[in-house]
N, C-alpha and C positions, 0 to 999 in steps of 0.2 A: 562381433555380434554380442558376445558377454560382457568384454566392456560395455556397450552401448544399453544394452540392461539392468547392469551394474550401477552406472548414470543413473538412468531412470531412475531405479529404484532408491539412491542416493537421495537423488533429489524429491521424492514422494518423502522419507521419513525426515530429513530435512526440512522440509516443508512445514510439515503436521508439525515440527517439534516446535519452530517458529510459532506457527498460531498458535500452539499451547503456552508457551513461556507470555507472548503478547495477553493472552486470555486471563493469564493468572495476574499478571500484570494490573489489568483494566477490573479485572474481580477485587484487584487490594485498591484500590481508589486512582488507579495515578491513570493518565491520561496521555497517552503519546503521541506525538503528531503526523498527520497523515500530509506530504506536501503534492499538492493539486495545478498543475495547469493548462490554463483552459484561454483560448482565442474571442477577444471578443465578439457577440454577432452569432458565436458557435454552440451548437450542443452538447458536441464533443471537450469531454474533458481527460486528460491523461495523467496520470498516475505517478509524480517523480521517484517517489520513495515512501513506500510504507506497505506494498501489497498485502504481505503477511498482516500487518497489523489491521485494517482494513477487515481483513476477513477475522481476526479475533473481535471486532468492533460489533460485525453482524451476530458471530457467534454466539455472543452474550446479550445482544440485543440491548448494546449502548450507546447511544449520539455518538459519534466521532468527533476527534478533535483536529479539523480539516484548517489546513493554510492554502487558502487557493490565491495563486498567480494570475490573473487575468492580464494577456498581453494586448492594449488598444492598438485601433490600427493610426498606421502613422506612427505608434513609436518603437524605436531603433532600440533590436534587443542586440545586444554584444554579449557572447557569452565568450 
C-alpha cells in the first residue's frame, strides 16, 4: 500500500514538474511539438506524445504546435 502511494505521489510531482519545465519552455519562445492521431471519418483523436506538453500549451494559453497523423481508410498502416 505505501509503495502504491509512493507511486502516486511520484507521479503527481513528476508530472507538475513536466508541465512546469514545458511552460517555461513555451514562455521563452520555443515551441515543442505535440504528435496527434486521429482515424479518418473520426472525432476521436489520440495523443502519441506530448501529454505534459499539451497541458503546459493550455497553461499559458498558447496555440500548440500540433503534428497530426490522419490514418485514411484503405490505407495499410505497418508500424
Amino acid at each position: 500500500m505505501l509503495l502504491a502511494y509512493a507511486y502516486d505521489l511520484f507521479q503527481k510531482i513528476s508530472n507538475s514538474n513536466r508541465i512546469e519545465h514545458y511552460s517555461m519552455i513555451i514562455k521563452n519562445g520555443q515551441r515543442p511539438q505535440i504528435l496527434i492521431l486521429k482515424t479518418e471519418g473520426s472525432e476521436v483523436e489520440f495523443t502519441l506524445d506530448g501529454h505534459h506538453k499539451l497541458n503546459a500549451y493550455n497553461k499559458t494559453t498558447t496555440n500548440a504546435n500540433i503534428v497530426r497523423i490522419t490514418k485514411y481508410k484503405g490505407m495499410i498502416l505497418d508500424l
